[in-house]
C-alpha positions, 0 to 999 in steps of 0.5 A: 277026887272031890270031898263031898260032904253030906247035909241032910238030902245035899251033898256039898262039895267043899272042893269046889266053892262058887263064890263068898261074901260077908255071910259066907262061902257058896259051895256046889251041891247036889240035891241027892233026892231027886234021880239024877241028883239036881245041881245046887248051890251051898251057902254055908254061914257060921252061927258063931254069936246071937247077931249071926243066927238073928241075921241068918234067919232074917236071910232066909225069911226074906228068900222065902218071902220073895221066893216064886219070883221069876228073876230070883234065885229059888230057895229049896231048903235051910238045915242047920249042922249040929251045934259043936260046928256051929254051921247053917246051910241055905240051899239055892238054884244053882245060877248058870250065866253071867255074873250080875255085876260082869252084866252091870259094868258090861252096860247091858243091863236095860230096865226092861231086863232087870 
């Protein structure tokens, strides 16, 4: 049975993880708001010094700069966890697909599509 952890209007699958980075993992999650609840992505960061939370919030700045972008993925929301853990949560459009980099080295890739 998959661990669903809530986050505000999320449930955060933490079974299921999607991929990670140097920022952190991506989660699946679902936004509970809507009937039937929309599929997400969850990215969960750690806030553990000063330089993370400037650079997390540097993050989200630029993905609601950009957001309305029709080849970017849409922000839908930032929340942070309670201080004693430390977390922030950026919730994204669930991309479905390939991976960029498998469409990179397939050489499929043209300007016309990018």
């Amino acid at each position: 049975m998959p661990r669903f952890e809530r986050v505000g209007n999320f449930e955060v699958n933490r079974d299921r993880a999607i991929g990670n980075g140097g920022f952190g993992v991506v989660y699946y999650a679902r936004d509970v708001s809507h009937s039937p609840p929309a599929e997400c992505a969850a990215k969960m960061m750690v806030l553990g010094s000063l330089c993370q939370r400037e650079s997390v919030e540097h993050e989200v700045a630029c993905m609601r700069l950009v957001g309305g972008h029709p080849t970017i993925i849409k922000f839908l929301h930032y929340q942070e966890a309670p201080h004693a853990r430390g977390e922030a949560w950026v919730f994204l459009e669930l991309a479905t697909g390939r991976r960029c980099m498998g469409l990179a080295h397939s050489r499929e890739l043209t300007r016309a599509f990018v």
